[in-house]
Structure formats: C-alpha cells, structure tokens
N, C-alpha and C positions, 0 to 999 in steps of 0.2 A: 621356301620351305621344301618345295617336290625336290630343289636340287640338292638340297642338302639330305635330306632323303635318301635320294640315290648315290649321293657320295659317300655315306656311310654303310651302303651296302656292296657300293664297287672295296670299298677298304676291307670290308669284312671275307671278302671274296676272296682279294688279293692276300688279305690273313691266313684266311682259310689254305688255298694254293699251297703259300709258304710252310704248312706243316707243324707252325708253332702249337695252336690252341691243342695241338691233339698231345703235347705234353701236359695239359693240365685238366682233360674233359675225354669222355671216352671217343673212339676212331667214329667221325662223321656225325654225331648230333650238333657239329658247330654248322658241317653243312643243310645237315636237315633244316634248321632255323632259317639259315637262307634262305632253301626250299619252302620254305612258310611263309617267309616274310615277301617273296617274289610270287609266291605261285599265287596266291588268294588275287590279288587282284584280275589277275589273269583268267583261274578258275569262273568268278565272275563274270567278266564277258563272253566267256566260251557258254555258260550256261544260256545265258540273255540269247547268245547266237543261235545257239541249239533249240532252242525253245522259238526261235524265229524260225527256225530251220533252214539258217542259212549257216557256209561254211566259212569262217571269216579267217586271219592271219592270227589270231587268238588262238584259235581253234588246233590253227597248225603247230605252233609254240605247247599249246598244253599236250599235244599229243606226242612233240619232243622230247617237253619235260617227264611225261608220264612214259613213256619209252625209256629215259637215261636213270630212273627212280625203279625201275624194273630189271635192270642189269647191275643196280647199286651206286651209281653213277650219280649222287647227291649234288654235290659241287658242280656238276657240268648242268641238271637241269636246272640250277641254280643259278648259271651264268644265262642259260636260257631262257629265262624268267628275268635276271637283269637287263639282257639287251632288249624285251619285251617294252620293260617297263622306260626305257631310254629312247626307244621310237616315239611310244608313247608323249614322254613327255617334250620330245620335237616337234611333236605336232600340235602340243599346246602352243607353241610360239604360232601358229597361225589358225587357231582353232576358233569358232566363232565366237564370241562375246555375246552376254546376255543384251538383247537387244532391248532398246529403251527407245523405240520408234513409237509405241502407244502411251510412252508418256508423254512424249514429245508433242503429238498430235493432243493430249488432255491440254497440255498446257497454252496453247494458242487458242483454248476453249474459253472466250468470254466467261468472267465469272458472275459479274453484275452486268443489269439492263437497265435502263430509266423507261420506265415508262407511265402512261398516261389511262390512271383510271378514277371516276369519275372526278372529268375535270381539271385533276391534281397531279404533276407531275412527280413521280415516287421511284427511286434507286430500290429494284428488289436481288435477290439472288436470282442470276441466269437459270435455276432449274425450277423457278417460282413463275415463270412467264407463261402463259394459257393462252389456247391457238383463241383467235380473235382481238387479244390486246396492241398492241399501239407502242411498239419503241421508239423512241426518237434517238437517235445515232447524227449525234455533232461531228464537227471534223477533228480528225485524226483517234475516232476513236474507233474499235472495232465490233463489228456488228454480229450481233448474241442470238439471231436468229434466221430461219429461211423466211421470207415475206415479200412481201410488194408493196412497192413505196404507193401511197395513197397522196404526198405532200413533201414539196421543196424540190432540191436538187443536189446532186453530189457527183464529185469522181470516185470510183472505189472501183479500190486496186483488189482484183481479184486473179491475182497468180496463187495466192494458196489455193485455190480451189480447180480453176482454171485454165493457169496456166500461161492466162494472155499478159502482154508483158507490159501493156500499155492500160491507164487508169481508164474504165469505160465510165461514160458519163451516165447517170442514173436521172430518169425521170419519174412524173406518175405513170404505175400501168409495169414497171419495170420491176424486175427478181431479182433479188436480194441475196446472199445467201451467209451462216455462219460463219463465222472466223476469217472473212474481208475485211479488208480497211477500209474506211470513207475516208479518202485524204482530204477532200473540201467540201463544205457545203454543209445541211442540215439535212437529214432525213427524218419523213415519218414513217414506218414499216409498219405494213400491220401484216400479223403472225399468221403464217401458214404452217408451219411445222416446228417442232419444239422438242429437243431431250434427244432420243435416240431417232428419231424419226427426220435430225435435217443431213445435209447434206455430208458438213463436218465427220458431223456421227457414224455416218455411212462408212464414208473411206475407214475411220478407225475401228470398224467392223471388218471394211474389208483384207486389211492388213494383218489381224486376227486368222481371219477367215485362210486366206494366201500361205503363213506362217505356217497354219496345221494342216494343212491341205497338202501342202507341197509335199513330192515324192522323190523319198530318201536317193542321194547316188551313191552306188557302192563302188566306195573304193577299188584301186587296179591292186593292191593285194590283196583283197578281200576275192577280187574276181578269179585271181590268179591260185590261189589256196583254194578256191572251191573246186575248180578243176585240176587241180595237182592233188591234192591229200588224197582224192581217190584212188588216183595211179598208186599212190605210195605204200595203203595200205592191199593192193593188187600185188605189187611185187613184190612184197612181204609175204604175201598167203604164194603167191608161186615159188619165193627164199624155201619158204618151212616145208611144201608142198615136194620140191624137190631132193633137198638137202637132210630132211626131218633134224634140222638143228635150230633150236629156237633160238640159241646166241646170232647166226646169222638173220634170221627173219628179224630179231631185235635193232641189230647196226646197219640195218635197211633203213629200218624207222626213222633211228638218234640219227644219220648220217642226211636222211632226205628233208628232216626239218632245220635248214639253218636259218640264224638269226638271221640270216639275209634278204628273208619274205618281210621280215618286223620293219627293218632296217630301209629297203628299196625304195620304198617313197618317200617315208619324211626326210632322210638324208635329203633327195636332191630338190624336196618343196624348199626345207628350209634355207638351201643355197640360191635359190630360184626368187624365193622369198623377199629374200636380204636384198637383190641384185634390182629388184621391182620396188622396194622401197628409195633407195637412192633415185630413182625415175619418178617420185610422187604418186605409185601405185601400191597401194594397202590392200594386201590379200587375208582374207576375214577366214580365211578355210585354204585347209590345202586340198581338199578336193575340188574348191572350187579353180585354183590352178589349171588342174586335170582335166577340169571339162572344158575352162573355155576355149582352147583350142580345139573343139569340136563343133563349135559353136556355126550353123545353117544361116542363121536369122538372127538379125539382128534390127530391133525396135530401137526407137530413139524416138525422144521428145525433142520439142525445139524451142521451146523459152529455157535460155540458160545452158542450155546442151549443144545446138547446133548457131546458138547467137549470142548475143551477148547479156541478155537478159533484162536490159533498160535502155530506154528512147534515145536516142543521138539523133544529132541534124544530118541528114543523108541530101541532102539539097538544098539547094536557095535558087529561087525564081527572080531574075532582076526584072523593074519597069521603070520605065519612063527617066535613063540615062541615069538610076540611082545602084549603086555598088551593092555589092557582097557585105562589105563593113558597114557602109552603111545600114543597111536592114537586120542586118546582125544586130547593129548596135539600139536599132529602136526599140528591137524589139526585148531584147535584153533590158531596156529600160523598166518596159512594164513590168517582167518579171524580177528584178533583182529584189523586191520586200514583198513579195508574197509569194504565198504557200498553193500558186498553179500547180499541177503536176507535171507539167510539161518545161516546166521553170529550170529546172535542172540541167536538159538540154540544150537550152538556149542559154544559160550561164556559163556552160562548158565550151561553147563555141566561142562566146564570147570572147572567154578568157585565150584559149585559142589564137586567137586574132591580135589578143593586145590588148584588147580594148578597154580603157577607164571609162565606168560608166559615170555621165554627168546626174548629179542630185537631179530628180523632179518630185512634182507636188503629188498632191492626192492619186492615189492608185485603186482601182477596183476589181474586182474577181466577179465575170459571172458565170457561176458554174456551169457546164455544159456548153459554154458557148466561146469564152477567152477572158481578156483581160486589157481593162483600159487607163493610162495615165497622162497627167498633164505636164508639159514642161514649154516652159518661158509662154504660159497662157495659150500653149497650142495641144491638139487631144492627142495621144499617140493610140489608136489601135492594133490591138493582135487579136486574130480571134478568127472563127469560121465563119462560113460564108453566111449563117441564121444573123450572125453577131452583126456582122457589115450591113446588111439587108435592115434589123432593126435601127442600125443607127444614121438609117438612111446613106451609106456612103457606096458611091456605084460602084460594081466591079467590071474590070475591063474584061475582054472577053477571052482576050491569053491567059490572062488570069484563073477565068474560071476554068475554061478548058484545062490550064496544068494544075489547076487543085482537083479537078474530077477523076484525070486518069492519074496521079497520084493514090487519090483512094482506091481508084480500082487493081492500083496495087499491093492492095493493105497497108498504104501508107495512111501517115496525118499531116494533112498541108493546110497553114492556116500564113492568113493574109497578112500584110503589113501596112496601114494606113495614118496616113499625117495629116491631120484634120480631114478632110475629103476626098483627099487623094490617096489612091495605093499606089504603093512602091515597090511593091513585091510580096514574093511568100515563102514561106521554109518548109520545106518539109521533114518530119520528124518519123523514126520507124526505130525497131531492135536490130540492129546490125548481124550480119552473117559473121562468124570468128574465122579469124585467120587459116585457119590451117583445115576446116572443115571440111570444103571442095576437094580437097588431096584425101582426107582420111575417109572421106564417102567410095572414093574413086579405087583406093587403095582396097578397101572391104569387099570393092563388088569384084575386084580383078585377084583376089582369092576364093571367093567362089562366095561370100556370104550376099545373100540378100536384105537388103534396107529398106526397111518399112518406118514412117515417120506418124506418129502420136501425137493429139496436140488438144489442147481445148480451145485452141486459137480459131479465128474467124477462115473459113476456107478460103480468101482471099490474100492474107498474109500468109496463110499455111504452104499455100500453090505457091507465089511466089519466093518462099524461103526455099521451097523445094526445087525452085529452078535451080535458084544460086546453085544450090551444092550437087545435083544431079540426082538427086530422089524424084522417083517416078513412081512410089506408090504410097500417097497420102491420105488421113484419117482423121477428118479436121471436126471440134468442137464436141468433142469427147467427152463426158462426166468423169473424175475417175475410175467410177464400175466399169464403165464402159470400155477403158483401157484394160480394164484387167481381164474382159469377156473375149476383145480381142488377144489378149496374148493366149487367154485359154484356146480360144481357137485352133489359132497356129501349134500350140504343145501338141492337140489333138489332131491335128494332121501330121505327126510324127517328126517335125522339125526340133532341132535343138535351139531354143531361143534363149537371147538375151536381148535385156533391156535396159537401156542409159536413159536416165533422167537425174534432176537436180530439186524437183521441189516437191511441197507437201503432198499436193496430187497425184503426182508419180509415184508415193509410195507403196499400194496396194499393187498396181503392178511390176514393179520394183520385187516384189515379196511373192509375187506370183511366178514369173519369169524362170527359168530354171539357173540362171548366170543374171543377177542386180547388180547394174556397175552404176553410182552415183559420183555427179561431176562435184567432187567434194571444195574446192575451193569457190564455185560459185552457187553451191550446193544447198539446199536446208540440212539441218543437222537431223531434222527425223526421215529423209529422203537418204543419206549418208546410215543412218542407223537401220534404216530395212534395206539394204543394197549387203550385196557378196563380198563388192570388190568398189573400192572409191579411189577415185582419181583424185591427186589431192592438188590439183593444178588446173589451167584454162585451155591447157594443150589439147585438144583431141586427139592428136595424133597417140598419145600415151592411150589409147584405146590397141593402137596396131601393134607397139610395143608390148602388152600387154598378154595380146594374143600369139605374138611369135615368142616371150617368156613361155609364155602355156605350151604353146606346140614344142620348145628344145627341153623343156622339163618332161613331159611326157615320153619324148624319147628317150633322155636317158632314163628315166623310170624303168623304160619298155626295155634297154639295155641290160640296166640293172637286174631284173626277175629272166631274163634270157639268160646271163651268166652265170646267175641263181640255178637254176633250173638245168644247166649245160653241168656245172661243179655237180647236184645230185644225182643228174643220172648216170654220172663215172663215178661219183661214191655208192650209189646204189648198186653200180654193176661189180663193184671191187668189193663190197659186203658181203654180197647174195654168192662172191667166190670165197668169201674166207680172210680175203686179202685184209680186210680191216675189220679188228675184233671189236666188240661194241666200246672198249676202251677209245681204240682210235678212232672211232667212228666219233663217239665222241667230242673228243679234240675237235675233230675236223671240220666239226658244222659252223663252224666258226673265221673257218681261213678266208673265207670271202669277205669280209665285211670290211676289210682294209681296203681291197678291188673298188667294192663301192662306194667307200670312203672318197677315193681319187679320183671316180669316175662321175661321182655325185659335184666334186668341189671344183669341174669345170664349169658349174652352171656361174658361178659366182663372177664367172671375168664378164 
C-alpha cells in the first residue's frame, strides 16, 4: 500500500514537472497538493523531534521544504518531501517488527496443574494453584510451577529457564521451576511460588522491563543534521547579513538541504541489508546495522550458541578386551524403547556405527540413576555409579577413575555392565560447534572482548570455555542475573552485544544494546527479542555480520561527507549569487544518483 502510495505521488510529480495540469487548474495548486500530501507526514516528525529537542534528518527536509515554499518553489519542496517519504519507506524494509517475544514466553506458560487436595487428585487452571498445594507433574509433562519436590524422581530438562543442556535429575529436597519439562519420571512439587512471583514470570517481566528501558540510538543522519542545520542556518544569517538580499540567504537554505541527508543511510542499509540476508543474517533495524560494528563487548551464552545444544557421546571407555561397538551396542540396547534422556545419544552413535540393534526382553528406567534390560536371560546395565553400587555390580577402578574425572569435566559418564561384569562406559556431554574456536579467536583479534553467560554448572561452563578460548566466565546465572550483568557492563561505557538462542536469554537479549539470536537452533521467543538473528548454526556469520556493519557504516560515512562537500560549494555559490533559489533548487537533488552508486556497491 506505502508503495503505491508513493508511486502515485512520484507520477503526480512527474505530471506536475510536465506542465500539463496547469492547462486545466490555476499555476501551482497541483503542486501545493503535493506539498500537502508530502509535507504532513514529515511536518509530523519534525514536530515529535522538536518537542524532544532533538534535531533529526526530518527536521532538515522540512526546513528545505519550508525554505523552497518561501521562494515559491512548490513542486521542488514537493519533491523534497517525496525523497523524504522514499528514505522513509527503505527503512521500513528493515525496520523492527512488533515484537511477539511476551507472547511467546505466555505460551510455554503451563495452563493446567493436577494437583492433590484433600486427598483427591483434581486438574485446576494454572493460575488456581496456592503456595502450599501439591502438583504432581508425570513424564513429559511441563511443570506449572516454582516448588520442591517432596516425592518420586524425574529428569527435567531445564534449558528454558537455565539454560543447561543436559536433563538434571530431580530428587526430594530439589527446585523445581515453571515452564520445565519432566521428561521421566513422576514428580510431587509442593508450591513455593505461583502467578507472577515464579521464575517463568520473572524473565517475562524482564523482557518488558529491558524493551522500555532500553536507550534509543540515534541514527548517523539524525546525528549528522543536528550538527549541520545549525551551520546552515549560520550562513544564511552571515548570506543576508552581508549581501541584505534575502533571495541569496534563501538558496543557502533550499541548496544546503538535499535529499541526500534522507537518502545516506537507508540507501546503503538496504543494500547492506539484502547482501546479509543471502549469508542467513536478518537485520530487524537498520540502525542496528550501524552500531554493530561498534560493538566493544561482546556476551554469549553457551547452550545452543557456543555448542550444540544436545548430549552426543564424546567418548567411550573400553574394559576388559570388549570394543567400541560393542559397548555402543549394549548400551544402545537399553535405550532403544524408552524414554531415558540420554537415549537419544546413545541411538545416534549407535546408528553411527551401523549397528542393528538385537530385540531384548523387559527394559527399566530408573530415574536419576539409568536404565536396565534383559537379553537371552542375561541383565544388560547402563547407568551411574549409585546404579551399579545398588545392583551390587563392582566397578573397576579405571573405571571409576575415568567416570570421576569425566565429571569433573562437566561431563556425563555412565557405565556399561553385563550381568556383573563392566565393560566400559560412555561418555555423553553438548559438544563445542565447529567453527566456534575460529569465531572466538577472530572477535578478540578485532579488539572485541568475550565474556561468556550461562546458567550451566561452572564445571561444564569452564570447560566449554577452554575449548573455544574464553577466559572470562559467568556460570549458573538466573536470567535477571544475566541481564544485571549486561547492565553492568552498559554502565561501564562499553558497547555491548549479546548472542544467545533460548528462552532465558531473552531478557538480556532485550537488554543488550545489539541482541543477535542463533535463530536456526534458536527459540522463537529468544529470535523475537534479539536485533539481529542468525538464521544458520554458523557462528562465524557473527564476524560476517560485523564486517557487513563496519563497510556499511563507511559508506554511510561516505555518503553524508559527499553530502556535506556538494552543500558547502552550493552554499558558497548561493551566498555569491551564483545560484538563484530556482537553481538552488534544482540542485539539492544532484547528489542522490552519487549515492545511489556508491550505496549499491554494498550489495556485491
């Protein structure tokens, strides 16, 4: 609708130009209408500006139009007012979108809870539950409030909240928290916090909070026009001061406003733009272009951002002359018909390998501990060292030793036993992404510093931060707490951005002065409060990203230099006579082809 819009005002223009209507309508009310039909929106934001009292690229324009409306010059503040409105609508192509990050977060909001009052177990609505009640939360369902389990056992996957990438196992005595999954097991919760008071609630406070808080950036014409209209209307008063001809103080004015201020930025965002979309980078704002390349600091999570964001087998422990494949494949047995959470990784190696797994009998799940099956009447365990120990079977002592310093690497090493004998163990962790070490490496050898976010256990945290060369970590983080930290750093004058991918990460995602969200392995409400999403597993499109930023900002910087070089030879050939407010006119216009060219190298 905006472009057809403005296509019917470029035609009216180009009407106008042509001389026709003024056979059938008196000399210039075809262009006053133009002038009406361009200037109000315009007049508009200059007022908004004004009343901010700041001086924006609006501001510059109305004061061209109002100068060329002053000399009689209708049709030219007309066209002034068209190129206005055509920046304008360039920048809608990369202009933010209403964000739908706090819907996102309502809707992972548990609606119903089962729970247990007197007696009787009763499905009420999630915002009917009262601190002291009793939810029972089965497997795979998601759990409706913050508590402590009192009863049973479960995994629950707590990356929405968290962050950690691995299911923790849940006992009595243990916290709970809203909008986690229990992937196994039974839980009984009884209710610590409820409504806006749990944890869930928080974060979608906090992303509220972040959203209006956050402090506006002004645009490079906005900055550029603040400090140039003043010259302008300076050499204007020194025009009329010396010459006492107001025609010349006037074609200072029309000549030093060209559409080129309008024009500087969105031209080469939206080539800039286009060039980052084919790379799987989504720019939400073209100011946000502008500043990441300014960008000091730079914060990153690490479930999903700096790894992969789910368990794979990172090792196998052989004993006692038994294979790779084999322990693979035993263990693989247990898991291939249940719902372990750690099942997944073990089926992916599996497959991996080759291997067909043989039918066995009866299979068990014990939460918190592993998982045990029988084939041709012999017991197969998988499980932790609690597991082996109950089921009386010994562990050797290579054994224990590489599943102990395993954990102490934030790994999960769990054993492999055949009736009473172990045969080895696997270990299972979230892997480091490929290209991560390089894009860490890359960030610090341009000057940015890397600080790493996480709600993960500082054991995994430390260790994911060797891999990739981050040496300053922030492990087990609530998400306020992330977002306190990025406050921090704002307030020590850094320009920070923040990458992350899940629900967590949104609040400082939204706090951050630059949110880039890893949108392909991304949550959609982490993607929804972020600036800038990556729409791939690349991190590298991080560094692409930022050198898009920094060759756009130059020519920008180009752009308003050349701008600014054209006025002050129109200004100085005005304030001579050389060009009468007619041409002056004309002329504030001849630049915009310059940056037309010089904008549409961004695109290669």
């Amino acid at each position: 609708m905006k472009f057809l819009y403005l296509s019917a005002v470029g035609i009216g223009i180009l009407v106008s130009w042509s001389g026709i209507p003024h056979q059938f309508v008196p000399l210039n009310l075809d262009a006053i209408v133009l002038v009406i039909i361009t200037g109000i929106p315009i007049l508009k934001s200059t007022f908004q500006a004004l009343r901010a009292k700041s001086i924006t690229a609006e501001v510059a324009m109305a004061t061209g139009m109002a100068a060329s409306i002053g000399i009689g010059q209708f049709l030219s503040a007309a066209v002034i007012g068209f190129f206005m409105l055509i920046a304008e609508y360039i920048d809608e192509f990369t202009k933010d979108k209403a964000r739908a990050a706090i819907e996102g977060l309502i809707k992972i909001s548990p609606r119903r809870a089962l729970v247990r009052r007197n007696g009787r177990e009763i499905e009420i609505d999630a915002n009917e539950v009262a601190l002291g009640d009793v939810v029972i939360v089965r497997t795979g369902e998601r759990i409706p409030v913050d508590g402590a389990v009192i009863a049973g056992l479960g995994s629950v996957n707590q990356a929405p909240i968290t962050g950690e990438s691995i299911p923790v196992e849940k006992k009595t005595g243990d916290n709970v928290f809203a909008g986690t999954i229990n992937q196994l097991g039974t839980l009984e919760v009884a209710v610590t916090k409820v409504g806006k008071d749990t944890t869930l609630s928080r974060i979608i406070q906090l992303v509220e909070e972040a959203e209006a808080a956050k402090a506006p950036i002004q645009k490079v014409a906005d900055r550029f026009s603040s400090k140039f209209l003043p010259l302008v209307f300076i050499a204007a008063a020194l025009t009329f001061l010396f010459t006492r001809n107001i025609k010349y103080a006037i074609s200072v004015v029309v000549v030093a406003c060209p559409c080129a201020i309008a024009l500087a930025t969105p031209l080469a965002v939206v080539a800039s733009a286009g060039k980052a979309a084919k790379k799987g980078i989504v720019i939400k704002g073209g100011i946000y272009l502008e500043e990441l390349g300014k960008v000091d600091t730079m914060v990153i999570d690490k479930t999903g951002t700096l790894t992969v964001g789910e368990p794979r087998v990172v090792h196998i422990k052989t004993f006692d002359q038994h294979s790779d494949k084999e322990i693979v494949t035993l263990a693989a047995m247990t898991e291939a018909h249940c719902e372990h959470p750690l099942a997944g990784a073990i089926l992916s190696k599996a497959k991996e390998y080759g291997i067909d797994l043989p039918e066995h009998g009866a299979c068990s799940v014990i939460p918190g501990r592993g998982v045990t099956a029988t084939y041709k009447n012999q017991t197969i365990t998988f499980g932790n060292k609690e597991l082996l120990r109950e089921r009386n079977i010994a562990i050797p002592s290579e054994i224990e030793r590489y599943m102990e310093d395993e954990e102490k690497q934030g790994r999960t090493a769990m054993a492999v036993a055949h009736d009473s004998d172990v045969c080895g163990a696997i270990s299972v962790a979230d892997i480091v992404k490929g290209r991560a070490k390089q894009t860490i490496g890359e960030l610090k050898e341009s000057g940015v510093d890397v600080i790493m976010l996480t709600g993960d256990n500082p054991h995994i945290a430390n260790a994911i931060a060797r891999q990739v060369g981050i040496t300053e970590v922030f492990a087990e983080l609530l998400p306020e707490q992330k977002v306190e930290k990025v406050k921090e750093l704002v307030k020590e004058g850094r320009k920070v951005a923040m990458i992350g991918d899940g629900v967590n990460d949104a609040p400082a995602l939204a706090e951050a002065q630059i949110g880039i969200a890893m949108g392909a392995a991304g949550s959609d409400i982490a993607i929804e409060a972020s600036d800038i999403a990556l729409m791939t597993d690349d991190l590298t499109r991080i560094i692409d990203a930022i050198k898009i930023s920094k060759r756009t900002f130059s020519v920008i910087r180009q752009n308003l230099v050349s701008s600014a070089i054209f006025n002050i030879v129109g200004m100085s050939l005005a304030s001579a006579g050389v060009l009468n407010p007619l041409m002056a006119a004309l002329a504030h216009s001849l630049p915009d082809f310059i940056l037309f060219i010089n904008s549409s190298r961004l695109i290669r």
